[in-house]
TORKOL-4160 file (C-alpha; in steps of 0.2 Angstrom, whole numbers, padded with zeros to 4 digits, m for minus):
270
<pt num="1" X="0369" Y="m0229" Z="m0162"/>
<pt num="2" X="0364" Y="m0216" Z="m0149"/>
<pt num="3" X="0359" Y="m0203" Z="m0162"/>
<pt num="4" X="0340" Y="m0201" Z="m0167"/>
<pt num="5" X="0328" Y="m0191" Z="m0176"/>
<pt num="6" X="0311" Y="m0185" Z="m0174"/>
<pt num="7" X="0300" Y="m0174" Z="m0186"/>
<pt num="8" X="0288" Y="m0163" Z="m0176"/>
<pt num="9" X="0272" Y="m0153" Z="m0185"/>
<pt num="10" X="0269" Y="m0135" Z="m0175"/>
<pt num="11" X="0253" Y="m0132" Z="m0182"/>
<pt num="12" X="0249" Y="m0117" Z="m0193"/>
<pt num="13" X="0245" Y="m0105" Z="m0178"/>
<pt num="14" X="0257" Y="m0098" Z="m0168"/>
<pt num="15" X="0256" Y="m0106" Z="m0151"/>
<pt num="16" X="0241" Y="m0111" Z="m0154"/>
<pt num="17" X="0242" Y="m0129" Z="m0162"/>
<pt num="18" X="0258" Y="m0138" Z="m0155"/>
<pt num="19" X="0254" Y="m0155" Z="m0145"/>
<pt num="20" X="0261" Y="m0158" Z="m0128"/>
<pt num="21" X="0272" Y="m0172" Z="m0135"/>
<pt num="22" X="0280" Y="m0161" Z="m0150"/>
<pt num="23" X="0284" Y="m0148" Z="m0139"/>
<pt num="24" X="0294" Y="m0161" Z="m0127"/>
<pt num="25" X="0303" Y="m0166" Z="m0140"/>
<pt num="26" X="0307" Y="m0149" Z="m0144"/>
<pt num="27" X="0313" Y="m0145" Z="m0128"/>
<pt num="28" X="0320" Y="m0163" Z="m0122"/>
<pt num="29" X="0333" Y="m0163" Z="m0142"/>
<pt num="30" X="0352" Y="m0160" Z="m0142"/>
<pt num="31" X="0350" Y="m0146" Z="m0159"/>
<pt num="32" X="0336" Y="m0141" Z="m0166"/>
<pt num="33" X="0331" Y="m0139" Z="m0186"/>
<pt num="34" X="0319" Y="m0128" Z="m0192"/>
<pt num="35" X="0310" Y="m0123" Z="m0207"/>
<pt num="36" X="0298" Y="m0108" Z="m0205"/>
<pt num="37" X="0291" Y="m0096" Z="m0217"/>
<pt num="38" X="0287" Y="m0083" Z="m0204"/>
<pt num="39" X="0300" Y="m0075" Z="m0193"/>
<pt num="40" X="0288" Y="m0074" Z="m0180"/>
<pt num="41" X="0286" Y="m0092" Z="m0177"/>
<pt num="42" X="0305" Y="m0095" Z="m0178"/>
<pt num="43" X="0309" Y="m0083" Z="m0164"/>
<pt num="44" X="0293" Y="m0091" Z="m0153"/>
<pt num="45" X="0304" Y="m0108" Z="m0157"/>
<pt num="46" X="0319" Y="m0102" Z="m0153"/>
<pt num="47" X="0313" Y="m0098" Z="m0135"/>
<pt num="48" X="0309" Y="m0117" Z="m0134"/>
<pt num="49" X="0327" Y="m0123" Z="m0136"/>
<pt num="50" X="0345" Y="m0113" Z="m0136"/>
<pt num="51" X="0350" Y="m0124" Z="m0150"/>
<pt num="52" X="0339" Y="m0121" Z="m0166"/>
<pt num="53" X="0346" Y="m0122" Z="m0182"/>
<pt num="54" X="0336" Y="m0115" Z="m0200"/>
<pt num="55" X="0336" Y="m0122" Z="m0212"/>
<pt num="56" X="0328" Y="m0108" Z="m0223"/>
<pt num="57" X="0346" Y="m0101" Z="m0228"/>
<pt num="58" X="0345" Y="m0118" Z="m0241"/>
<pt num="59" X="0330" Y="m0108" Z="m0252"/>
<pt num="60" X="0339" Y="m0095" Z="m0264"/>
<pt num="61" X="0327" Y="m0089" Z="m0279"/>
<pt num="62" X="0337" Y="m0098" Z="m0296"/>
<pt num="63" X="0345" Y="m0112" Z="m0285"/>
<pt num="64" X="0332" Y="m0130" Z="m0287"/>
<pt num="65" X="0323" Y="m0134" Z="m0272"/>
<pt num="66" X="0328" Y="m0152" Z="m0276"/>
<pt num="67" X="0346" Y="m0146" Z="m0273"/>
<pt num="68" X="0341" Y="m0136" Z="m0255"/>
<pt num="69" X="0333" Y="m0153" Z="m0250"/>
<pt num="70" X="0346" Y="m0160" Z="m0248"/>
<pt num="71" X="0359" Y="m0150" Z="m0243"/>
<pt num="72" X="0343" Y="m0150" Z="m0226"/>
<pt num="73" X="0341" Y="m0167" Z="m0225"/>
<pt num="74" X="0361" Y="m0170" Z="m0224"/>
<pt num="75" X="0361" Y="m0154" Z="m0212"/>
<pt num="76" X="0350" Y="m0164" Z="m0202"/>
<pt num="77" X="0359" Y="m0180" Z="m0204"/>
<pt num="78" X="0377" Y="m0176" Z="m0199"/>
<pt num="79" X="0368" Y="m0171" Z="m0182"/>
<pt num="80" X="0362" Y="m0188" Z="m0180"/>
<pt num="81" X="0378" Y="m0198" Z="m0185"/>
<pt num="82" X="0387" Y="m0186" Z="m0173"/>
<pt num="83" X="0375" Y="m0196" Z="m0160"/>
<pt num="84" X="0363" Y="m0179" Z="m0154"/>
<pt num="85" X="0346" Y="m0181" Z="m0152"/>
<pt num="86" X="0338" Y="m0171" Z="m0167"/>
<pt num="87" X="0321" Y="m0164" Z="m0170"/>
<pt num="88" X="0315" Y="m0155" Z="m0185"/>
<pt num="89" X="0304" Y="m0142" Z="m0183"/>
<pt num="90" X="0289" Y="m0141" Z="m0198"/>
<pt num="91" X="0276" Y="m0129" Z="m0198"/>
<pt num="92" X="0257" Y="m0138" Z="m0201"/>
<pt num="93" X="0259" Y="m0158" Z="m0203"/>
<pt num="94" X="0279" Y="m0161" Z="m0206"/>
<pt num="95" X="0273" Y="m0176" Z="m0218"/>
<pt num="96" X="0261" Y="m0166" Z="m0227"/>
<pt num="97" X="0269" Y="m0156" Z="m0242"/>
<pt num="98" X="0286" Y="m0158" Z="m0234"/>
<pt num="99" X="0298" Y="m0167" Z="m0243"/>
<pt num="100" X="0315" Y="m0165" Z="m0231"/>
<pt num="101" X="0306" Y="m0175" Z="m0215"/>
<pt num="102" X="0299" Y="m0190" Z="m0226"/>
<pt num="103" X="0320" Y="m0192" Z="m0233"/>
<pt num="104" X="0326" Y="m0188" Z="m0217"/>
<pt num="105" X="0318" Y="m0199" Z="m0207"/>
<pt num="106" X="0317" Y="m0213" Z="m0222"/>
<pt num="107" X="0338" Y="m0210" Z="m0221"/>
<pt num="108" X="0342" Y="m0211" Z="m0203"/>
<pt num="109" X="0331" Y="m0225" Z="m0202"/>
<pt num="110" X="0344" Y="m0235" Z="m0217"/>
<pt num="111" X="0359" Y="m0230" Z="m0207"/>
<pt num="112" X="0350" Y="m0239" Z="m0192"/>
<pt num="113" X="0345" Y="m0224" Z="m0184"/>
<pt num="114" X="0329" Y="m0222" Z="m0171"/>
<pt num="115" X="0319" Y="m0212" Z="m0184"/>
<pt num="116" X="0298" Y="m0206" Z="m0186"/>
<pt num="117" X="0287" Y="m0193" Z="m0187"/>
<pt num="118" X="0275" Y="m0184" Z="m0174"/>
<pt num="119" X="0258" Y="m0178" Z="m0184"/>
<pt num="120" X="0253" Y="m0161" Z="m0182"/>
<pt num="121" X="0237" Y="m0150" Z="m0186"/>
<pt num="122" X="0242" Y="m0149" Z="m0205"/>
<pt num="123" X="0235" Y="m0133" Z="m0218"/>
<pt num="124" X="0222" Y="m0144" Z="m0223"/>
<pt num="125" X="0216" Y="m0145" Z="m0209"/>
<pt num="126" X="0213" Y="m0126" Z="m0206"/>
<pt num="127" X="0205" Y="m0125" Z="m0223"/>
<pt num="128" X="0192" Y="m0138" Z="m0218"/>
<pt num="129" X="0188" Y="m0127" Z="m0204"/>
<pt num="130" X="0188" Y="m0110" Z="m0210"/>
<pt num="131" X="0180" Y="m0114" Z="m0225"/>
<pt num="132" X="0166" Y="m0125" Z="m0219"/>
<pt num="133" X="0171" Y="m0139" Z="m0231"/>
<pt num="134" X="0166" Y="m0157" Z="m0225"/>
<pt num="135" X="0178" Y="m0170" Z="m0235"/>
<pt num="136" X="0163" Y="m0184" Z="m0233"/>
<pt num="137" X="0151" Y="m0175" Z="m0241"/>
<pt num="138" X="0155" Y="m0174" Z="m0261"/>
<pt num="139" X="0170" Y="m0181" Z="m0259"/>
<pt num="140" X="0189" Y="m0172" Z="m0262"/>
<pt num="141" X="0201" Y="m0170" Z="m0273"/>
<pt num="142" X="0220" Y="m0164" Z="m0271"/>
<pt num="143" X="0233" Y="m0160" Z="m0278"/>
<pt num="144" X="0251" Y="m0149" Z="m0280"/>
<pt num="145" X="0247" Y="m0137" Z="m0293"/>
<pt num="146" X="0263" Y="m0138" Z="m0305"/>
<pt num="147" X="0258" Y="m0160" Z="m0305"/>
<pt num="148" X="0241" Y="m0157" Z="m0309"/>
<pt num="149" X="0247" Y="m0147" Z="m0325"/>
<pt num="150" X="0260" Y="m0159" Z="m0327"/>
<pt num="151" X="0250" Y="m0177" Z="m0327"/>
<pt num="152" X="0236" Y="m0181" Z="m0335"/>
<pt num="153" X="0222" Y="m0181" Z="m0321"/>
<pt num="154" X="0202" Y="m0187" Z="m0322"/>
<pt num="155" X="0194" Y="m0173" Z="m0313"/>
<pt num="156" X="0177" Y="m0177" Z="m0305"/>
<pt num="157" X="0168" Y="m0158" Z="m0306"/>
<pt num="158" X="0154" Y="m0166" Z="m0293"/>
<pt num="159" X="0168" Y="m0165" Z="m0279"/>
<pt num="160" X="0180" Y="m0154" Z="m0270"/>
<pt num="161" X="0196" Y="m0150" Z="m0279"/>
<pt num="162" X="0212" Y="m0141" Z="m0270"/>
<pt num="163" X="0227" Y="m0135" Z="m0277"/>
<pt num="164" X="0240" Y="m0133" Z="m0268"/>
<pt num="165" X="0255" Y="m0122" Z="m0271"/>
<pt num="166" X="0247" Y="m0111" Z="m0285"/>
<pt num="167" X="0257" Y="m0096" Z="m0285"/>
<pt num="168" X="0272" Y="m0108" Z="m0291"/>
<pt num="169" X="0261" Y="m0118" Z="m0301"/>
<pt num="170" X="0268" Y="m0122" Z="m0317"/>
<pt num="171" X="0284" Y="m0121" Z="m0313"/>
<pt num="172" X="0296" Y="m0135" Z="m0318"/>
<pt num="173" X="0315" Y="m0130" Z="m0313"/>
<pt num="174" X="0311" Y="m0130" Z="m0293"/>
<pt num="175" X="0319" Y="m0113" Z="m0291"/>
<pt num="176" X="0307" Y="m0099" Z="m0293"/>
<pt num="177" X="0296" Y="m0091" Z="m0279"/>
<pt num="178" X="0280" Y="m0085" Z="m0289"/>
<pt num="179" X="0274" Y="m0089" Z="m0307"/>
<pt num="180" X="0267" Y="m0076" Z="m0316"/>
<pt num="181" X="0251" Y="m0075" Z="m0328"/>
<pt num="182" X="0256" Y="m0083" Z="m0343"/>
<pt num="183" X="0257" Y="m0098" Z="m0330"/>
<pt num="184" X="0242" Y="m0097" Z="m0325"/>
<pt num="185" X="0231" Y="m0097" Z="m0339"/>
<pt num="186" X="0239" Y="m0112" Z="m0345"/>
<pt num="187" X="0230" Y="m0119" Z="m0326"/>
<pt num="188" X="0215" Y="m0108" Z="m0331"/>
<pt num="189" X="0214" Y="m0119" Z="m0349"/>
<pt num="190" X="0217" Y="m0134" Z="m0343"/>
<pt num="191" X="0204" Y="m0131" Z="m0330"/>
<pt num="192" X="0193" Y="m0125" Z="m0341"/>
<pt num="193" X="0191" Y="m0142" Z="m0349"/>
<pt num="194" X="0181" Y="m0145" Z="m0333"/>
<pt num="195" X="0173" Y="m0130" Z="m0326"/>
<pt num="196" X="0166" Y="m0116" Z="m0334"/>
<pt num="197" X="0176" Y="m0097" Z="m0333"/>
<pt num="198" X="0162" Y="m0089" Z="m0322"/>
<pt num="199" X="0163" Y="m0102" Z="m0309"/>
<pt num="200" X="0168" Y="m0093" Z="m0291"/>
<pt num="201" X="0183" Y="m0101" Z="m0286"/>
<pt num="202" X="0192" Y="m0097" Z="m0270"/>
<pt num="203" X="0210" Y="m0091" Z="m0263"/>
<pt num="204" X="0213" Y="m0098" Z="m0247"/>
<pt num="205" X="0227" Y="m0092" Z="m0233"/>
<pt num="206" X="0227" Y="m0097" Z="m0217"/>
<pt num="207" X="0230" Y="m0090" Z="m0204"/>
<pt num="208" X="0247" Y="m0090" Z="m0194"/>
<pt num="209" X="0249" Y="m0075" Z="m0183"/>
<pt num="210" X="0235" Y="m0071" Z="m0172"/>
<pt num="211" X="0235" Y="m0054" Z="m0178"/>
<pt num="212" X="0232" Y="m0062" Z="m0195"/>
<pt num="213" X="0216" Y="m0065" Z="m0204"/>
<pt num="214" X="0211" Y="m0080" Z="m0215"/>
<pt num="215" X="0210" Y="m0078" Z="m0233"/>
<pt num="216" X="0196" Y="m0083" Z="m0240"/>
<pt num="217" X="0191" Y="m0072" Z="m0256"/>
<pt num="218" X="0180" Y="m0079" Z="m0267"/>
<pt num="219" X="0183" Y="m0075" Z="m0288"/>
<pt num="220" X="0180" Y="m0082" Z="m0304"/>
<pt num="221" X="0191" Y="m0095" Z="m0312"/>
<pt num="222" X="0193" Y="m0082" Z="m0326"/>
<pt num="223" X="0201" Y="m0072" Z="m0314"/>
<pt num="224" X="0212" Y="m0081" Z="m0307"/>
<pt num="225" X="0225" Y="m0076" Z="m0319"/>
<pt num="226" X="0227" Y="m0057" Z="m0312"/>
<pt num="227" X="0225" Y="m0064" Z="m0293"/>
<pt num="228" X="0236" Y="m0059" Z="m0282"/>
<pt num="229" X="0247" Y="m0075" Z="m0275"/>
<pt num="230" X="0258" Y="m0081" Z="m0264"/>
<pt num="231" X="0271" Y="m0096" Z="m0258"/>
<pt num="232" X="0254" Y="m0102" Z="m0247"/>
<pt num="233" X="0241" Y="m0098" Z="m0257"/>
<pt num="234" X="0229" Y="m0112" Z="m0261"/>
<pt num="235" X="0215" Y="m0113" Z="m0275"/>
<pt num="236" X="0200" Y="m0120" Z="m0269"/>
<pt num="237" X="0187" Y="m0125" Z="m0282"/>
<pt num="238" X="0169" Y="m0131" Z="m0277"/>
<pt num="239" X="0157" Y="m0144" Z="m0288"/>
<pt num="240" X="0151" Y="m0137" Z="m0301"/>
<pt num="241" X="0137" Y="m0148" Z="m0305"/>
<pt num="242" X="0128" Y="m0163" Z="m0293"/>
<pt num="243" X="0135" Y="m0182" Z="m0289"/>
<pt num="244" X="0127" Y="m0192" Z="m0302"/>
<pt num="245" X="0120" Y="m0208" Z="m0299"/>
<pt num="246" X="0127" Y="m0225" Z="m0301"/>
<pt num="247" X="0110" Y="m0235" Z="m0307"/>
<pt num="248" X="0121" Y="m0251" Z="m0311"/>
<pt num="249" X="0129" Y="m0253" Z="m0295"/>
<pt num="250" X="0113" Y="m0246" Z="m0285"/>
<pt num="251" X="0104" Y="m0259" Z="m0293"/>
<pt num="252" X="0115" Y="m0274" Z="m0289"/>
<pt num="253" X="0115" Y="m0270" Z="m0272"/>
<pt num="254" X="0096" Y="m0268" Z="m0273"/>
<pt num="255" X="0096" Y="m0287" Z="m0277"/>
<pt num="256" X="0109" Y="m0292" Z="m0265"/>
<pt num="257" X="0098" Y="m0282" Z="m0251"/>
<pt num="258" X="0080" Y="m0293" Z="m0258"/>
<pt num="259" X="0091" Y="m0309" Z="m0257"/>
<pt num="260" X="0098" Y="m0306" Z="m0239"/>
<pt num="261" X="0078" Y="m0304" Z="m0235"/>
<pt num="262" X="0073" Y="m0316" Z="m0244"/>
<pt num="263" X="0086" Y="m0327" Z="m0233"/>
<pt num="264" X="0082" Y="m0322" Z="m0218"/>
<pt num="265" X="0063" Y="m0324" Z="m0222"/>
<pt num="266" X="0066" Y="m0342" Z="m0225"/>
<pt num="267" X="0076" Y="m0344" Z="m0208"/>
<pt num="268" X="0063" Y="m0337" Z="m0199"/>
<pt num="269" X="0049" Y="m0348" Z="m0207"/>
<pt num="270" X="0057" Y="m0363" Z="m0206"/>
C-alpha cells in the first residue's frame, strides 16, 4: 500500500500563510490536487510542483456540488490506488468548509491508505484579525448560511454570530453560484426574530492577493437584501444587547466558594 494522501491548507494570502511542512509536502508529492478560487494562487502553486492537477473544472453552474465532490474525491483517489504520493491543495484550513479532504482522507484511510490532514491559517482566522473580534470575549456563534435557514437554531444575540457562505444562502439544489434577494430576506426575517432591522451588520472578505484589500463594510441588517455578495462573502453580526447574568448558577458557586473557606478555616484552626 505504497500510495498516501495528505491535505495541506495554503492560507488565504498568497504566499503569505503556507507552513514550512505544507509546502514540503507540496513539493516532495508524485501529483498534485488543487482547488483554488483565484487564478493567482493556482499559478503560484503550480510553480511548486510540475504535476498539479484542478479540480475546479468539477464546479459547473446547474450541476450539484454534491455530485462535483465526488467526482474530486475519486480524482484524488484513483491517484493514490495507483500508488503516488498525493497531496491536496486547499486554500485557508483544508478541514474547514471543505467537504472533499475530510471524504478523501476519511476514504483512503478505509482502503488502508496512509491518510490526514495538515491545518492551515483558515478564513476565520483572517476575520478574527482584521475585524478585531476576540472569540473569548462574548462568546461565538457559526454557521453555513443555507443550514442556519434550514435548522431550527437558538441564537444567543449577547454573542458573535457568523454566517458563512451568504451569497448562496438559501440555496438547497447545491448547484447555483449566487442567490438573489428573494433569498435573502427570507435570511433577513428569520433573523429579524433576533435582531432588530437597523442593527449594523457587517460583509467581510478577506484578503487574498496582496494587492487586495479586506472587506469589511459595515450596513444594516435591513440592508443586507440589496448588498452586493459573493462566493466568499461572509455576514458578520455583533450582540445586539449585553450577556445576562446567570444568578442561579452564580449563587451555587457563591456557596461552594464559602464552604471551601469554611474548610480550609477549620484545617488551619485545628
Amino acid at each position: 500500500m505504497s500510495g498516501s494522501l495528505v491535505c495541506v491548507g495554503l492560507g488565504m494570502a498568497l504566499g503569505a500563510h503556507i507552513t514550512p511542512i505544507c509546502r514540503s509536502h507540496i513539493e516532495q508529492a508524485d501529483v498534485v490536487f488543487s482547488l483554488m478560487s483565484n487564478g493567482l494562487v493556482q499559478l503560484w502553486l503550480e510553480e511548486m510542483h510540475p504535476d498539479v492537477r484542478s479540480l475546479q473544472p468539477f464546479y459547473q453552474e446547474g450541476k450539484s456540488r454534491a455530485i462535483s465532490y465526488e467526482q474530486m474525491v475519486s480524482a484524488m483517489i484513483n491517484e493514490v490506488k495507483a500508488g503516488k504520493k498525493v497531496v491536496g491543495a486547499f486554500y485557508g484550513h483544508p478541514g474547514v468548509f471543505a467537504g472533499v479532504p475530510h471524504k478523501a482522507i476519511e476514504t483512503a484511510q478505509q482502503l488502508g491508505f496512509t491518510a490526514y490532514m495538515e491545518a492551515g491559517i483558515s478564513a476565520e482566522d483572517c476575520l478574527i484579525a482584521d475585524l478585531g473580534i476576540d472569540p473569548g470575549k462574548v462568546g461565538c456563534q457559526q454557521y453555513e448560511a443555507s443550514q442556519f435557514m434550514f435548522y431550527q437554531r437558538i441564537i444567543d444575540p449577547s454573542a458573535q454570530l457568523i454566517l458563512w457562505q451568504i451569497g448562496v444562502a438559501g440555496d438547497k439544489s447545491l448547484g447555483k453560484f449566487s442567490t438573489g434577494a428573494v433569498y435573502r430576506q427570507v435570511l433577513i426575517d428569520l433573523l429579524a426574530e433576533s435582531y432588530p432591522l437597523n442593527h449594523p451588520v457587517i460583509l467581510y472578505e478577506a484578503k487574498v492577493l496582496p494587492i487586495d484589500t479586506v472587506r469589511k463594510e459595515t450596513i444594516l441588517l435591513s440592508e443586507l437584501v440589496d448588498a452586493k455578495l459573493s462566493l466568499h462573502t461572509t455576514l458578520v453580526i455583533p450582540p445586539c444587547r449585553a450577556m445576562q447574568k446567570n444568578t442561579t448558577i452564580l449563587n451555587k458557586l457563591a456557596v461552594i466558594t464559602q464552604q471551601e473557606k469554611n474548610e480550609h478555616t477549620q484545617v488551619e484552626s485545628s
